[in-house]
C-alpha positions in Angstrom: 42.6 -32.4 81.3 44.4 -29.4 79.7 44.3 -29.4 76.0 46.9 -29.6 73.7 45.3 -26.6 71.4 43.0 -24.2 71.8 41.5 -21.2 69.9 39.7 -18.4 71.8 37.9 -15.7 69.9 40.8 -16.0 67.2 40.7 -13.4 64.5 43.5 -13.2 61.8 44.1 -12.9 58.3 46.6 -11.6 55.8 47.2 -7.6 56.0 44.4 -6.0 57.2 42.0 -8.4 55.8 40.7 -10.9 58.4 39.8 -14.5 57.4 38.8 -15.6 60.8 35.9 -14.4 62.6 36.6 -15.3 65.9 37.2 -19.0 65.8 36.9 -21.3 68.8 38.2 -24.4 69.0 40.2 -27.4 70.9 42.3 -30.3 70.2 42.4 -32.5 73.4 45.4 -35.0 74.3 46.0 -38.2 71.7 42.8 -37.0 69.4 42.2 -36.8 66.1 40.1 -32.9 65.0 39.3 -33.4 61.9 38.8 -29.6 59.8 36.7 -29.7 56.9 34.7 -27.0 54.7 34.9 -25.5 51.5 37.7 -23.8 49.5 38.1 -20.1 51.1 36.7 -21.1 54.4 40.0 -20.1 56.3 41.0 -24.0 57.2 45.2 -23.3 55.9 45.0 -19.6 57.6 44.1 -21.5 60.8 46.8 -23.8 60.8 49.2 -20.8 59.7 47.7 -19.1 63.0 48.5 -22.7 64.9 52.4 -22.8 63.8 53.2 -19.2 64.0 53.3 -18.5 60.3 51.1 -16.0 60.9 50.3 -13.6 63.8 46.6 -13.8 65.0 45.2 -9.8 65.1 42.9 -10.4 68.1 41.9 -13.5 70.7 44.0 -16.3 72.2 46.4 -18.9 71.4 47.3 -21.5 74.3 49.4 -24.6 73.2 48.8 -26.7 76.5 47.4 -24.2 78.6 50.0 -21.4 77.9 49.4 -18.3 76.0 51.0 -18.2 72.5 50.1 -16.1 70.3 52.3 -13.7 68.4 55.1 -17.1 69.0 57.1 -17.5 65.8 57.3 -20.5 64.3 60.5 -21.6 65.6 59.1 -21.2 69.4 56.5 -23.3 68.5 58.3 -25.6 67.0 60.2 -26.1 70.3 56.8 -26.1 72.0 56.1 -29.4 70.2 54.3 -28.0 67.0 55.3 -29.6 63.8 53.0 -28.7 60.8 53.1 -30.9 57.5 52.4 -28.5 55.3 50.3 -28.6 51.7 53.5 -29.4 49.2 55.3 -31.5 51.7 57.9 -29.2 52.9 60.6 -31.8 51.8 64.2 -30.8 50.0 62.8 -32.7 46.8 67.0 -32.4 45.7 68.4 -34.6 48.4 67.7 -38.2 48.9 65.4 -39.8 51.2 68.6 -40.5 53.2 70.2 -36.8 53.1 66.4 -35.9 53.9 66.6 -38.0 56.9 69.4 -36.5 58.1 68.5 -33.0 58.1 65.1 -33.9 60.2 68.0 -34.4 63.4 68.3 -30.6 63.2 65.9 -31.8 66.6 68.0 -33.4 68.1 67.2 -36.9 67.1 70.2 -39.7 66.0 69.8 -40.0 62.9 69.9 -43.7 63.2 66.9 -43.7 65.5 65.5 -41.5 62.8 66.1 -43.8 60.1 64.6 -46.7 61.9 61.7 -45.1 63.1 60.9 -43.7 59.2 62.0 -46.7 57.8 60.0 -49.3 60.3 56.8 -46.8 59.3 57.4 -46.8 55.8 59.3 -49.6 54.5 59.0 -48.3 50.8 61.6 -45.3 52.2 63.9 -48.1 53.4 63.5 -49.3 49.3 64.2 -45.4 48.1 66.4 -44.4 50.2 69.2 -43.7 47.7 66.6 -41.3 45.5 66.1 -38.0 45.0 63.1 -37.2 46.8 61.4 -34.8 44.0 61.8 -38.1 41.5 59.8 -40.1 44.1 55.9 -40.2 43.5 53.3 -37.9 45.5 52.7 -40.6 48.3 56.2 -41.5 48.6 56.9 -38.0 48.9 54.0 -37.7 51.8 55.7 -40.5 53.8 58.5 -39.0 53.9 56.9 -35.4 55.0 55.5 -37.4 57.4 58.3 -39.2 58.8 60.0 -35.8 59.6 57.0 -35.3 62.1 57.6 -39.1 63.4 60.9 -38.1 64.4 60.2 -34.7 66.3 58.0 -37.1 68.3 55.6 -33.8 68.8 52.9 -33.1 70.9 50.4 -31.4 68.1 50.8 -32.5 64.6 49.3 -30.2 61.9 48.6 -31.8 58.5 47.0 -29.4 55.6 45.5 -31.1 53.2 47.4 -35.1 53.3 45.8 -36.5 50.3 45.7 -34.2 47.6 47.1 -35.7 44.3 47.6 -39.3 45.7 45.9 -42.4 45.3 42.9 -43.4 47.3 45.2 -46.8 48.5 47.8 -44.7 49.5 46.1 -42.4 51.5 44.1 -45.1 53.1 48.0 -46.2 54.2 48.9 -42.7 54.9 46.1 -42.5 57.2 47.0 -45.9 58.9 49.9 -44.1 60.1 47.9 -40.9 61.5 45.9 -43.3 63.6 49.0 -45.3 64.9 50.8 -41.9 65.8 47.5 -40.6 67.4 47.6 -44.2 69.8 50.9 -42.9 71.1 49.7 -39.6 72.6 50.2 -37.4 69.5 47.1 -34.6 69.4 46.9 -34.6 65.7 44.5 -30.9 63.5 44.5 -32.2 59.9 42.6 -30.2 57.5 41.3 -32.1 54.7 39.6 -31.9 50.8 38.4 -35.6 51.5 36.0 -35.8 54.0 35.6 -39.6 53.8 39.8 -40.1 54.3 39.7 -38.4 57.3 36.9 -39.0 59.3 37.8 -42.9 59.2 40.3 -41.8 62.0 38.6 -38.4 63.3 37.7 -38.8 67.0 36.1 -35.4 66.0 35.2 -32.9 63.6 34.2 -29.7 63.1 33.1 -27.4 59.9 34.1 -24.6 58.8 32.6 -21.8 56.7 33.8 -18.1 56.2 36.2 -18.2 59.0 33.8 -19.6 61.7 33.4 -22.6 63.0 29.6 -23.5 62.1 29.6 -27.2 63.8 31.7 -29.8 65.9 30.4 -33.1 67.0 31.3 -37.0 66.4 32.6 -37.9 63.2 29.5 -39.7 62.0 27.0 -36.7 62.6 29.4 -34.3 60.1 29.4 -36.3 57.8 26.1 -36.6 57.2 25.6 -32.4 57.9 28.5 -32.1 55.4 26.2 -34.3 52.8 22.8 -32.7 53.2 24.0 -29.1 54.0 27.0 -28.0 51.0 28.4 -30.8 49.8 26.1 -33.5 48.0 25.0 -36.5 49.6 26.2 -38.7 46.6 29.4 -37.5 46.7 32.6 -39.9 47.4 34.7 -39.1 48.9 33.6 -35.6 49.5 35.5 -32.6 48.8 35.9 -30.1 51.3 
């Protein structure tokens, strides 16, 4: 089976400074790669590379076999790739409902839209008159996220999904990840939290000064995160 993403050899960076040292990596149909290492380890620069924010200065870039690399964003977009990125990337001055409607920029109905969003995350259905920037953190995830749940994509991208909410609500936000993953979405999510993510990784893989260093069952990298960098007491870990 072909797979959704892969990274051959990929070097990149910003300017002439590489962060990436030749990464190698796949995410197959309908899983869940979970990224984790430390701050500076090249984990955003990756997904950057992955939605054609930025342009990779050597190796390959296949989204479902094909060659990719040097793709804006835009192509990509086409290709299937939605990224969530750290901050949301929501218009935090229109409502959840004006919000809604400029996700069917895809080509969505924006009442399919709205009943997708608001059959995930009935607390939109409840804010949908607000201004999204007065909404809290996760309410302001959920609706990130329901942007990607409309674009029905074939690789979802998520940097960094719990940062600043509570540990309820990204146990809730996560419920979602999973669900999407069970329709066939191939989900990268690069996390501070290794315990929120690997709950729903089907794998994982650290990384450390722009290589990857590991990559094996959930289970296994968590305790490799614990004894190697991170602190076995630590919970949930930050990566």
């Amino acid at each position: 089976m072909t797979a959704i993403l892969e990274l051959r050899n990929i070097r990149g960076g910003y300017g002439t400074i590489d962060v990436l040292h030749g990464l190698n990596f796949t995410v197959e149909p309908g899983q869940v790669h979970a990224l984790l290492g430390p701050n500076g380890a090249g984990k955003t620069t990756t997904l950057g590379i992955c939605s054609g924010q930025i342009i990779p200065s050597g190796g390959q870039l296949l989204i479902s076999g094909r060659e990719v690399q040097g793709a804006t964003s835009d192509a990509l977009a086409r290709a299937g790739v939605c990224l969530i990125p750290e901050g949301r990337g929501i218009f935090p001055n229109l409502t959840v409902t004006e919000n809604l409607r400029m996700f069917t920029h895809a080509g969505v109905s924006f009442s399919d839209l709205q009943d997708k969003a608001f059959s995930q995350f009935p607390r939109l259905k409840e804010r949908r008159k607000q201004v999204a920037g007065t909404m809290s953190g996760g309410e302001q995830q959920m609706l990130a996220m329901s942007r990607a749940i409309s674009t029905s994509p074939a690789l979802l991208l998520l940097d960094e999904l719990s940062m600043g909410l509570a540990p309820l609500i990204v146990e809730e936000l996560y419920e979602r990840v999973a669900e999407m993953a069970a329709t066939g979405i191939s989900i990268l999510v690069v996390e501070q939290f290794a315990s929120a993510v690997l709950g729903v990784a089907d794998v994982a893989s650290i990384m450390l000064h722009g290589r990857i260093t590991r990559t094996g069952p959930p289970a296994e990298i968590a305790e490799e995160l614990a004894d190697a960098y991170l602190g076995a007491s630590a919970d949930p870990t930050p990566v």
